[in-house]
C-alpha positions in Angstrom: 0.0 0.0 0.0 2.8 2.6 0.8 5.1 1.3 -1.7 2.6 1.7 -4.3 1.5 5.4 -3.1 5.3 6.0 -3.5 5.7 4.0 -6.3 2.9 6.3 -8.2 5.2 9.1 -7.3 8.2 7.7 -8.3 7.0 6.7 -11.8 5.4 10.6 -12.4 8.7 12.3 -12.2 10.5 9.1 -13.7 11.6 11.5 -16.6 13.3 13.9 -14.3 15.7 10.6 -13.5 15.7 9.7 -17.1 17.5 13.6 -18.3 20.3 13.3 -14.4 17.7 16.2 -12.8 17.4 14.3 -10.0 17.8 10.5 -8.1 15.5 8.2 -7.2 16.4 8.9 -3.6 16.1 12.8 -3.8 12.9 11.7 -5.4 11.6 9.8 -2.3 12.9 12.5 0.1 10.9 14.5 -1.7 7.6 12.7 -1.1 8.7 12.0 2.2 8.3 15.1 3.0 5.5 16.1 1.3 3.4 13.2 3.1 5.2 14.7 6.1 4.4 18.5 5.7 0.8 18.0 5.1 -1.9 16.8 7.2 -2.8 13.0 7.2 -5.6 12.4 5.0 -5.8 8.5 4.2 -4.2 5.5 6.2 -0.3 5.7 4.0 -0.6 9.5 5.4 -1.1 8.6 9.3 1.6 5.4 8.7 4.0 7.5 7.5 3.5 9.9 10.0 3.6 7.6 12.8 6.4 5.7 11.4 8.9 8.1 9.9 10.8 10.9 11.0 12.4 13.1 8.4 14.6 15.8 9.0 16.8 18.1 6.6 19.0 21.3 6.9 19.8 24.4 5.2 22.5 22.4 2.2 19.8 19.9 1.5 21.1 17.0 3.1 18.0 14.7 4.3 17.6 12.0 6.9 14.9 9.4 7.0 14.8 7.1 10.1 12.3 5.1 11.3 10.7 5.7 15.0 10.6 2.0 16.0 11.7 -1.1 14.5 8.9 -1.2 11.9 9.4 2.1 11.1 13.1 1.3 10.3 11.3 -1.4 8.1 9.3 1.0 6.2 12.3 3.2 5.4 14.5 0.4 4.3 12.3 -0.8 2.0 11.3 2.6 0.1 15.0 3.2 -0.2 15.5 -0.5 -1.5 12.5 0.4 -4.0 13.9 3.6 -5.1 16.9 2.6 -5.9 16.1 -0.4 -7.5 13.7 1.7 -9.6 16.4 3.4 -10.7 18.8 0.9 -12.1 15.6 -0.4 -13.5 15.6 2.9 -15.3 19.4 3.1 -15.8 19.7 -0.9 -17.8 16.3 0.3 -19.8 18.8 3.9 -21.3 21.4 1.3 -21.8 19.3 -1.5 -24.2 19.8 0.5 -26.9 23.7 2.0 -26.2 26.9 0.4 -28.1 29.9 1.2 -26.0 31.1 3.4 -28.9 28.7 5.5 -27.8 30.3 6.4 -24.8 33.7 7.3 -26.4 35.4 10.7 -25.8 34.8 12.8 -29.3 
C-alpha cells in the first residue's frame, strides 16, 4: 500500500531521472516530505507519519529514520525500492547503447 502510493510518485517524475535532474532517492525525500508536511488524509498518510521521522537542513542533506523497528522497516524498504527503480531505469537507457557510444569525441 505505501510502496505503491510512492511508487505512483516515483514513476510521475520518472523522466526527471531519465534527463540526471534528479535520483530516485532525492525523489523519495521529496515525497517524504511532502506526506510529512501536510496533514494525514488516508491511512499511507497517518503510517507515514507515525512511522517516519524526516529531518533536513539548510544544504539539503536529508535524513529518513524510522521511529521503531517497523518504522526502520518501512524506510529500508522505500529506499531499497527507489533505488532499484532506478537501475531499472538506468539498464532500460542502456538496451539500446553500443559502447562506442560512450567514447570521448
Amino acid at each position: 500500500m505505501i510502496l505503491a502510493e510512492f511508487s505512483k510518485y516515483l514513476q510521475s517524475r520518472k523522466q526527471e531521472i531519465i534527463d540526471g535532474k534528479t535520483s530516485a532517492t532525492k525523489i523519495l525525500c521529496d515525497w517524504v516530505r511532502l506526506v510529512i508536511y501536510k496533514n494525514p488524509k488516508n491511512h499511507v498518510d497517518k503510517i507515514i507519519h507515525k512511522e517516519l521521522l524526516f529531518a533536513e537542513n539548510s544544504l539539503g542533506d536529508f535524513l529518513i529514520v524510522g521511529k521503531s523497528d517497523s518504522g526502520r522497516v518501512l524506510a529500508n524498504a522505500l529506499y531499497n525500492y527507489a533505488q532499484s527503480y532506478e537501475h531499472y531505469i538506468m539498464s532500460r537507457w542502456l538496451q539500446d547503447k553500443n559502447p562506442m557510444d560512450f567514447n570521448e569525441k
